[in-house]
VEXLUM-339787 format. One record per atom (N, C-alpha, C): residue number from 1; residue in one letter; atom name; x, y, z. Coordinates in pm, 1 decimal, padded with zeros to 6 digits, always signed. Example, Ala and Ser with C-alpha at 12.3 -4.5 7.8 and 13.67 -1.06 7.14 Angstrom:
2
   i aa at       c1       c2       c3
   1  A  N +01319.0 -00569.0 +00780.0
   1  A CA +01230.0 -00450.0 +00780.0
   1  A  C +01320.0 -00330.0 +00780.0
   2  S  N +01285.0 -00225.0 +00708.0
   2  S CA +01367.0 -00106.0 +00714.0
   2  S  C +01290.0 +00003.0 +00787.0
***
This chain:
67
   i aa at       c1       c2       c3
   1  X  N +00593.5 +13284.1 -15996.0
   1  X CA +00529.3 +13411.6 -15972.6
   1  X  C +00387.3 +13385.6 -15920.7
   2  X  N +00390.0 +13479.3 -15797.5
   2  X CA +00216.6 +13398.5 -15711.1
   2  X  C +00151.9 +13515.7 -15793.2
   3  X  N +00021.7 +13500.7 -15846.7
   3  X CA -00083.5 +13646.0 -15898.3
   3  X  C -00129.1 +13642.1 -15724.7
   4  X  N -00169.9 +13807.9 -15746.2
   4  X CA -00228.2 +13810.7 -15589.7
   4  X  C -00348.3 +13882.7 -15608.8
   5  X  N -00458.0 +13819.4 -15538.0
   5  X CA -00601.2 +13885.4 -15594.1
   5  X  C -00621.2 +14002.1 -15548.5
   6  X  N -00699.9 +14012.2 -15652.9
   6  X CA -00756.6 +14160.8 -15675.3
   6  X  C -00912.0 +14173.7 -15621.5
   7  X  N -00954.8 +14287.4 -15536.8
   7  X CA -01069.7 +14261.7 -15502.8
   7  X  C -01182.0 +14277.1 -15590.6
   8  X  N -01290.8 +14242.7 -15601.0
   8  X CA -01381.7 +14242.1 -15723.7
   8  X  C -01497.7 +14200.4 -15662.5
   9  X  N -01625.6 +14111.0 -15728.6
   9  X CA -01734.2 +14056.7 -15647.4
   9  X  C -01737.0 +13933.3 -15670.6
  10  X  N -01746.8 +13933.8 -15544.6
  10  X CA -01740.4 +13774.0 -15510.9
  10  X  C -01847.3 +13674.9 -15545.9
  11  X  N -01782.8 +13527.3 -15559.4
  11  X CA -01873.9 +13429.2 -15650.0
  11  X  C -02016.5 +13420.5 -15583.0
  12  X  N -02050.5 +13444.9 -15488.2
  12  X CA -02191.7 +13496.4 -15419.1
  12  X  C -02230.6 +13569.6 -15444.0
  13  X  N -02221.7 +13700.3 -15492.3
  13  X CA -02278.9 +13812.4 -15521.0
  13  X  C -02286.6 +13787.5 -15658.4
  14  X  N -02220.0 +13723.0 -15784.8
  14  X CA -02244.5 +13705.1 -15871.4
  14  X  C -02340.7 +13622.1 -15911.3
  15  X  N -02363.9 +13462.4 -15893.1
  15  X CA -02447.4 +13402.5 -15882.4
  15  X  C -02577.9 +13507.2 -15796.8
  16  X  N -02611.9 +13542.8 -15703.3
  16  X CA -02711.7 +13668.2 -15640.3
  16  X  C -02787.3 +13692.0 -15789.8
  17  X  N -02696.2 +13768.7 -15859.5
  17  X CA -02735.5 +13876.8 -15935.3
  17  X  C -02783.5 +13777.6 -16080.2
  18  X  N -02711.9 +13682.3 -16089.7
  18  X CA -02760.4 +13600.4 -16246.1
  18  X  C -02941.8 +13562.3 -16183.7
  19  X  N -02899.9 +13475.8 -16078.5
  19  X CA -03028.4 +13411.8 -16012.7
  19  X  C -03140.7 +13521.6 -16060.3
  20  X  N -03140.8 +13666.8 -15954.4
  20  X CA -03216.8 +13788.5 -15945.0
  20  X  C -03294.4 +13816.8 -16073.4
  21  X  N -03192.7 +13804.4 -16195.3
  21  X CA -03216.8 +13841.6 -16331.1
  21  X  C -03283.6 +13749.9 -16350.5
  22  X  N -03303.3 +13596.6 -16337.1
  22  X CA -03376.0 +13504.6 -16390.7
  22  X  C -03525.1 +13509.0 -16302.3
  23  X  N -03535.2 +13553.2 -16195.2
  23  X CA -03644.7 +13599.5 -16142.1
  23  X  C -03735.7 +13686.1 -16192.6
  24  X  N -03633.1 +13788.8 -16242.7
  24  X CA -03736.2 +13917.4 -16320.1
  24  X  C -03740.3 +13852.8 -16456.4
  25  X  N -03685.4 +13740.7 -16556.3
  25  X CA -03723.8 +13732.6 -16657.5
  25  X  C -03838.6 +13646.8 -16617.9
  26  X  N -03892.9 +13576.9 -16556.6
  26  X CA -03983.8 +13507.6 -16537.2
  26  X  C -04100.7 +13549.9 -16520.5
  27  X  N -04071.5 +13668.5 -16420.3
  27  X CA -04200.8 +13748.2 -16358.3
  27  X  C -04230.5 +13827.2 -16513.3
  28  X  N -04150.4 +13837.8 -16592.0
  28  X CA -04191.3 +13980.0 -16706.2
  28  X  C -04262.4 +13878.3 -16823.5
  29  X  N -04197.9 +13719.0 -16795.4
  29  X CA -04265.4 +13653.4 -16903.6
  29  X  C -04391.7 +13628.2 -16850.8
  30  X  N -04433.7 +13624.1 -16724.8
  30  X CA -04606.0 +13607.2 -16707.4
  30  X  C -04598.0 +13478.8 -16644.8
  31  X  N -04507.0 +13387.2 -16629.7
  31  X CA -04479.2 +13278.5 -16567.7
  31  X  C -04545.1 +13259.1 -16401.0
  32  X  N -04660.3 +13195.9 -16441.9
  32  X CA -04746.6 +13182.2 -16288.7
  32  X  C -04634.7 +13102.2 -16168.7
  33  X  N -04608.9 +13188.8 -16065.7
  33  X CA -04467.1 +13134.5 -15964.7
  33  X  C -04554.0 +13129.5 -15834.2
  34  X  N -04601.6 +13031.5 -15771.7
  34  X CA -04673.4 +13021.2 -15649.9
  34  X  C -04612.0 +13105.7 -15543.9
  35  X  N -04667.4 +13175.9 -15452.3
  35  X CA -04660.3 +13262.9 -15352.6
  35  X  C -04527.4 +13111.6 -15200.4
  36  X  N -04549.5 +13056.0 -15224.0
  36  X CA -04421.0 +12974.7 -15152.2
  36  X  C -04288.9 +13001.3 -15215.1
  37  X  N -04329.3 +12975.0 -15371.7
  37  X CA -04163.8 +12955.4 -15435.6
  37  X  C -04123.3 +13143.3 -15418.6
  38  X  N -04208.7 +13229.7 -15458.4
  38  X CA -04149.8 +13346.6 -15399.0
  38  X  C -04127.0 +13379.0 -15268.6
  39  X  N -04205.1 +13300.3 -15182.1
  39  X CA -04129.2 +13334.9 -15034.2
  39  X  C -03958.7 +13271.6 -14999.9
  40  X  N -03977.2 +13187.4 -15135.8
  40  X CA -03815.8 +13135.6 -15072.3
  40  X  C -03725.6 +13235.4 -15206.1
  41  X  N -03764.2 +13257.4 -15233.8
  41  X CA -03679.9 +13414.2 -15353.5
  41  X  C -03643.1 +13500.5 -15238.0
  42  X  N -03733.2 +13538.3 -15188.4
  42  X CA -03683.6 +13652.3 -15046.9
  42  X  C -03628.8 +13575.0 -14914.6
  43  X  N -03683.1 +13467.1 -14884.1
  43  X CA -03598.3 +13422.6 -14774.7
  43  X  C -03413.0 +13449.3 -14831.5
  44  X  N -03411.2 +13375.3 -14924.2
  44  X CA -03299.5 +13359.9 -15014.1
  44  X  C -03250.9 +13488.0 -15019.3
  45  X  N -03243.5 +13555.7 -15105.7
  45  X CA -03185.9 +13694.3 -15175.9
  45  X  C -03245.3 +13827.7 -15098.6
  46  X  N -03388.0 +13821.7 -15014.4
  46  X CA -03415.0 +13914.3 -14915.7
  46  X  C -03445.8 +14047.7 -15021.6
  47  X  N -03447.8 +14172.0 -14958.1
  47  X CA -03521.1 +14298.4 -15021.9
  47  X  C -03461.6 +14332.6 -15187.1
  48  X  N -03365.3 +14247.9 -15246.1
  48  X CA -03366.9 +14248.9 -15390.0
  48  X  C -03453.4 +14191.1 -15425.2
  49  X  N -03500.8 +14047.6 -15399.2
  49  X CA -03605.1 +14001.3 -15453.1
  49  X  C -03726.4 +14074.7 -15419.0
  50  X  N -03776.7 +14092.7 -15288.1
  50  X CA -03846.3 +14184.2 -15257.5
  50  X  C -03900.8 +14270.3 -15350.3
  51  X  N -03805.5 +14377.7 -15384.6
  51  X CA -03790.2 +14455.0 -15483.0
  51  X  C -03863.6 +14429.4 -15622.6
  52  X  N -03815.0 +14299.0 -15691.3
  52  X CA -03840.2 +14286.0 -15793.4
  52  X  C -03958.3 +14229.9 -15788.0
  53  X  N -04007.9 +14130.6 -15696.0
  53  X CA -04154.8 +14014.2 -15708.0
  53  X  C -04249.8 +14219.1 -15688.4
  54  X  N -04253.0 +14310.8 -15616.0
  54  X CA -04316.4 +14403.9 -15603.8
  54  X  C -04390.0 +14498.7 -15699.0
  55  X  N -04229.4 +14473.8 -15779.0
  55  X CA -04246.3 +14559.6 -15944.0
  55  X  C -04361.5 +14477.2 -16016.1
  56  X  N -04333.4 +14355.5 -16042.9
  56  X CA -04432.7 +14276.3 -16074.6
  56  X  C -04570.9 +14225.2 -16029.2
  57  X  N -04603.8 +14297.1 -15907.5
  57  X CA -04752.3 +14264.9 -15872.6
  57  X  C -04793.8 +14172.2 -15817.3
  58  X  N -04664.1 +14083.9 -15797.9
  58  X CA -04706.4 +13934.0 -15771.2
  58  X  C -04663.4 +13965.3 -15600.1
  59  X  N -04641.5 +14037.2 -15529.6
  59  X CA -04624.2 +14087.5 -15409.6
  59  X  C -04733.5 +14039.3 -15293.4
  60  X  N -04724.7 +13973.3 -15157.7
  60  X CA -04859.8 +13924.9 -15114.7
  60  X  C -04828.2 +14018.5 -14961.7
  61  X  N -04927.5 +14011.4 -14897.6
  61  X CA -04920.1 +14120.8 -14765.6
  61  X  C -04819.4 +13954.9 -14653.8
  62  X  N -04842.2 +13835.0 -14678.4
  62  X CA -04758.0 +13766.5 -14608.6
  62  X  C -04635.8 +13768.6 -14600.8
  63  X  N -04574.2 +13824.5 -14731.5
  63  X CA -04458.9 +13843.3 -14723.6
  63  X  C -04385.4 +13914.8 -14682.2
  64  X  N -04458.2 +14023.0 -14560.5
  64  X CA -04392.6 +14135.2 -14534.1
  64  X  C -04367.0 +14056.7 -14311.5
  65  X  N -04382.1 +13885.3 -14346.8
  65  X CA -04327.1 +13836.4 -14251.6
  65  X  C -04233.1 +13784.2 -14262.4
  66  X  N -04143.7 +13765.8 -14401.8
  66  X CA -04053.6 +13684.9 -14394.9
  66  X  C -03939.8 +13815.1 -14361.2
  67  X  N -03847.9 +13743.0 -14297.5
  67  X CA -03738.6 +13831.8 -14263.7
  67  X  C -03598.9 +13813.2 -14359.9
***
């Protein structure tokens, strides 16, 4: 008997979202994250991270070059 998949979210979007969460626990613990390692949060994951480095303040006007 073959199981035949079922659609759901995929192992990229899951990992996405664990990663994302470990971003915002970092930023909420106060954890000083240099303005590089967040440019590669958004290169990476793009306007979710965005999103979240924003909430947190740690937001820089350079980053509104990364695409």
């Amino acid at each position: 008997m073959v199981k035949k998949a079922e659609p759901g979210i995929s192992r990229a979007e899951r990992i996405a979202d664990v990663s994302l969460e470990r971003l915002e626990k970092q930023l909420e613990s106060g954890v000083n994250i240099s303005s590089a390692v967040l440019a590669q949060w958004i290169k990476r994951y793009g306007d979710s991270a965005r999103r979240i480095i924003k909430k947190h303040h740690c937001y820089r006007e350079a980053f509104d070059r990364i695409k």
